[in-house]
C-alpha positions as CSV (number, residue, x, y, z in Angstrom):
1,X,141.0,65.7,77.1
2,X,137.8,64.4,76.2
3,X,135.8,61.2,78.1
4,X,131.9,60.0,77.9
5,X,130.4,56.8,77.6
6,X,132.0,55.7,74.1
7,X,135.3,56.9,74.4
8,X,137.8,57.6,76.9
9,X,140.6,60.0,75.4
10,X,143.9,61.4,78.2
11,X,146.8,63.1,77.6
12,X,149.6,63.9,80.4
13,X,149.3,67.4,82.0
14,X,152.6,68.6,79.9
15,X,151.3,67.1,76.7
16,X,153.0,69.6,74.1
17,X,155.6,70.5,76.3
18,X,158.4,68.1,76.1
19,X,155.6,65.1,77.2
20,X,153.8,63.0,74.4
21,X,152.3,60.3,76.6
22,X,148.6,60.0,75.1
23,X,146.0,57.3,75.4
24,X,142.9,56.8,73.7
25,X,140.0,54.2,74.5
26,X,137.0,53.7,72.7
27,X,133.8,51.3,73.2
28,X,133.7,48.4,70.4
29,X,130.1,48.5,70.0
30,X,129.6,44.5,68.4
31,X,131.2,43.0,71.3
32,X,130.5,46.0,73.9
33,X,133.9,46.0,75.2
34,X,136.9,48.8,75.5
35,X,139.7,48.7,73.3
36,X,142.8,51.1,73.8
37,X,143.2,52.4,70.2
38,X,146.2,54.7,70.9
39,X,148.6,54.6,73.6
40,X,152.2,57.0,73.3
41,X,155.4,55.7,75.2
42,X,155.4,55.7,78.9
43,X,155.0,58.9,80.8
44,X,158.7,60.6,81.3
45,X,157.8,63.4,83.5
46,X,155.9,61.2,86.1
47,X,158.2,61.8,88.7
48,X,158.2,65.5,88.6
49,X,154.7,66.1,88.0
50,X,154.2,64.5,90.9
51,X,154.5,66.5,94.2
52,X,155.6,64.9,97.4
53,X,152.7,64.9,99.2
54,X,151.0,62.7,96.5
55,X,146.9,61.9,97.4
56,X,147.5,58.0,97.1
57,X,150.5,58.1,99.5
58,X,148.1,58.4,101.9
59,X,148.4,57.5,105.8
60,X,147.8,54.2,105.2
61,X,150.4,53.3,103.1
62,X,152.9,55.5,105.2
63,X,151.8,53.6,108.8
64,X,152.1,50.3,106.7
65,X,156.0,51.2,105.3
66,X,156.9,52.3,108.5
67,X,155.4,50.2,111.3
68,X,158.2,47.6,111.3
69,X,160.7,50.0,111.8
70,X,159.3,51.7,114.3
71,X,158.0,48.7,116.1
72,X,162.0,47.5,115.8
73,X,163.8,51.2,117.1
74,X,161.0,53.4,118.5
75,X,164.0,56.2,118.3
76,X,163.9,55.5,114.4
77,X,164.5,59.4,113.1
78,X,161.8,61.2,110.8
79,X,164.8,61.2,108.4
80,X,165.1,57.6,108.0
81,X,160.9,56.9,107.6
82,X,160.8,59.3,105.1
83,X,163.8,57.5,103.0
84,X,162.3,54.2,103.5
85,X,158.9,55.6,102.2
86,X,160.3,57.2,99.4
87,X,162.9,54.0,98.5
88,X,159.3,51.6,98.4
89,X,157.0,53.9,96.8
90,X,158.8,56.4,94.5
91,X,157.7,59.2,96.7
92,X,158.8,61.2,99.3
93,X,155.7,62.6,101.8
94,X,156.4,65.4,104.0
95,X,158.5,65.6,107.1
96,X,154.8,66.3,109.0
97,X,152.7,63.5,107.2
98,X,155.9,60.8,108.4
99,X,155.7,62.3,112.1
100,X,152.0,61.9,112.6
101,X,152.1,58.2,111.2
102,X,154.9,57.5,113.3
103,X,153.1,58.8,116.6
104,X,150.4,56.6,115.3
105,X,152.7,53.4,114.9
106,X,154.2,54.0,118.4
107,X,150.6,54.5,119.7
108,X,149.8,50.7,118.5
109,X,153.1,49.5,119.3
110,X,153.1,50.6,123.0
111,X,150.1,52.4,123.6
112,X,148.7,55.9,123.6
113,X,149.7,58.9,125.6
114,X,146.8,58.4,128.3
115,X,146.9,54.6,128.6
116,X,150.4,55.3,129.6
117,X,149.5,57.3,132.3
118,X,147.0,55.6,133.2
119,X,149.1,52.5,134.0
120,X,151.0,54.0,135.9
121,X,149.8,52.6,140.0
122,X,149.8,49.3,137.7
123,X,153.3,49.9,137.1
124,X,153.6,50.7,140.6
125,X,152.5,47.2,142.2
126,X,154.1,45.1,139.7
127,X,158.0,46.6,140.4
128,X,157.0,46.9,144.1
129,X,155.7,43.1,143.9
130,X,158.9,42.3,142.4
131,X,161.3,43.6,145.0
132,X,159.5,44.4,148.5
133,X,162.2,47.4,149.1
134,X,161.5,49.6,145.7
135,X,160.3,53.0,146.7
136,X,157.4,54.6,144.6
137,X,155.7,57.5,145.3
138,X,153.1,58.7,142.7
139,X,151.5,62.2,143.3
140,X,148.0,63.3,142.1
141,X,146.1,66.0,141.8
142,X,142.1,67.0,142.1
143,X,140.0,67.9,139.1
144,X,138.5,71.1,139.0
145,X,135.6,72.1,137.1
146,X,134.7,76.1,137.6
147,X,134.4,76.6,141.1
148,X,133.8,72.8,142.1
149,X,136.0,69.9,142.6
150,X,135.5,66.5,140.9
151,X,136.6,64.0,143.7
152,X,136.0,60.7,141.5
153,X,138.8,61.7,139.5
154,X,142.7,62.3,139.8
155,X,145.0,63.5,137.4
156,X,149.1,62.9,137.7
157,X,151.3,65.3,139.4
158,X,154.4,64.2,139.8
159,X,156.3,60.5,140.8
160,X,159.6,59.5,142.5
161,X,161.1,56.6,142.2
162,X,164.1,54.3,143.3
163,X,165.1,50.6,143.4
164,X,166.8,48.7,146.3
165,X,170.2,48.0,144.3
166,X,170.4,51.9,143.7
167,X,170.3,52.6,147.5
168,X,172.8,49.7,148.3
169,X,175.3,51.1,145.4
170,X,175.1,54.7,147.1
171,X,176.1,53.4,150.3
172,X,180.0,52.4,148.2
173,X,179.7,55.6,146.8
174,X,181.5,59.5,147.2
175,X,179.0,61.2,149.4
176,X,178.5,64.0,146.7
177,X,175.0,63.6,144.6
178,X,174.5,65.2,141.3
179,X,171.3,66.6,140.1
180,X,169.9,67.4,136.7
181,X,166.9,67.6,134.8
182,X,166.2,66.8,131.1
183,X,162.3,68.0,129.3
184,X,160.5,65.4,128.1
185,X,159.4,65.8,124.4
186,X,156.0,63.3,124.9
187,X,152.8,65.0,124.4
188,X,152.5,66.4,128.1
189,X,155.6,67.2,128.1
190,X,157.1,67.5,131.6
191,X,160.8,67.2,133.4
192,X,162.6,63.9,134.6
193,X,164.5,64.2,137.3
194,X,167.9,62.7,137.9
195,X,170.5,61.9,141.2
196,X,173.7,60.9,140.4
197,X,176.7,60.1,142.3
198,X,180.2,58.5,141.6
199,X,181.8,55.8,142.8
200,X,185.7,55.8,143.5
201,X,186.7,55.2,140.0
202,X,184.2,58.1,139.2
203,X,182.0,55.5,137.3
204,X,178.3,58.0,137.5
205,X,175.2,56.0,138.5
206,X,172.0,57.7,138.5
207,X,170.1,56.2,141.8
208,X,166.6,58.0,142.3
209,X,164.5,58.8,139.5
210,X,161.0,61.6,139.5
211,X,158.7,62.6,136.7
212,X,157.7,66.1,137.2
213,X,156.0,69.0,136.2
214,X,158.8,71.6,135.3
215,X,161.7,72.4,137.3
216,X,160.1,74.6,139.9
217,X,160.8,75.0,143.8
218,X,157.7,72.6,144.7
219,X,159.0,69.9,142.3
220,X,162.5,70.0,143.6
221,X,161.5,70.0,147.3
222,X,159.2,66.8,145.8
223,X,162.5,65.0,144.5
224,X,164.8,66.5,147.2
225,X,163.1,65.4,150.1
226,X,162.1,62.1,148.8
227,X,165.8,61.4,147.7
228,X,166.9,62.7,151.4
229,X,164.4,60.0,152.9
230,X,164.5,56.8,151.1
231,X,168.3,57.2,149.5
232,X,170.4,59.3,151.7
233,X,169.3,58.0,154.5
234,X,168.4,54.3,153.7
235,X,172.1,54.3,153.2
236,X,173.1,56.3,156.0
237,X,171.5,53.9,158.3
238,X,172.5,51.0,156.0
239,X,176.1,51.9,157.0
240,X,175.3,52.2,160.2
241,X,173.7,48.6,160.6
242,X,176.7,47.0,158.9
243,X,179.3,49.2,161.3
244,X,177.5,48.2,164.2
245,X,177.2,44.1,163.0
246,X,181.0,44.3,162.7
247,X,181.7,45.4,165.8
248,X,179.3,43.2,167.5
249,X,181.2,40.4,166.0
250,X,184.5,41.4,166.9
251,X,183.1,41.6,170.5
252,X,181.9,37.8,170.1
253,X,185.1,37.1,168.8
């Protein structure tokens, strides 16, 4: 309403319409301090004059509510960060604002979207390291810039996976495999790629694994091929080995 250096005079927005809150601050002179002179009730309307996306409920404050809760169930729902938000702070920001702080706190909590990738031949040698007989594949691809190729750099194409008790558990199961595929919603999006079997109680265990582009006729020859080789296979001759121990024991015997 009115403000300089003497006197500092605010009403609320809706003063006059149903709203009465008023303050009024002026400079004592003598002892050169501010006094508040006037001051009406409390403001009523305060949550309603406010909108959602309020300027101090800024992406600080939103990272800060909602960190723990991610950091506890990265699955947390949009739903349930905005409730939290609104429960601590009065406020309720926008579906968007929560998303983008929460792909911040999962970014802290585990790492960003290229770091990921980028681990991934790390990833590689340490469950290889752990058990000799896990089968990982990783694909690349070549970088090209106009009509040249960048050979000091590789980008990720595709990777297979399996893990020695997956192969072994085949072997006991029907000799039927299952395939599906389910899109991944991260920021390259992509296609995992499943093989599942049952066992004789038609329990389902998925057994090979592969991070693809899409589901395409190269990426299932990728998966396909890899799952005929070190699964299939593996077992087939895993079978074999153990029908042919037997009988060399019974012929001891």
């Amino acid at each position: 309403m009115e403000s300089d250096h003497l006197k500092f005079h605010r009403g609320c927005k809706e003063f006059g319409n149903d709203c009465t809150w008023l303050i009024r601050i002026t400079l004592r002179q003598p002892k050169g301090t501010y006094e508040v002179r006037r001051y009406n009730r409390p403001n009523t309307c305060l949550a309603t004059s406010i909108s959602n996306d309020h300027r101090q409920l800024d992406h600080h404050v939103i990272c800060a509510r909602i960190f723990p809760l991610v950091k506890a169930d990265a699955a947390v729902t949009i739903k349930v960060l905005q409730e939290a938000t609104e429960t601590t702070h009065g406020f309720k920001p926008s579906y968007r604002k929560v998303w983008m702080e929460k792909q911040k706190a999962v970014a802290q909590i585990y790492g960003d979207w290229e770091e990921s990738y980028a681990e991934l031949p790390r990833w590689m040698l340490g469950v290889q390291a752990t058990r000799d007989e896990t089968v990982a594949v990783l694909k690349t691809s070549l970088v090209r810039i106009g009509d040249q190729i960048d050979e000091s750099t590789r980008y990720f194409h595709r990777l297979f996976w399996t893990f020695p008790p997956c192969i072994e558990a085949f072997s006991h199961c029907k000799p039927l495999v299952s395939i599906d595929g389910t899109h991944l919603c991260g920021k390259y999006g992509g296609t995992l790629l499943l093989a599942i079997p049952q066992d004789g109680n038609s329990n389902i265990l998925p057994v090979a694994f592969s991070l693809v582009e899409g589901e395409n006729a190269e990426s299932w020859i990728f998966f396909l091929s890899h799952l005929h080789q070190h699964v299939t296979l593996s077992s087939l001759r895993s079978n074999v080995d153990k029908y042919v121990a037997h009988r060399n024991e019974d012929i001891v015997k």
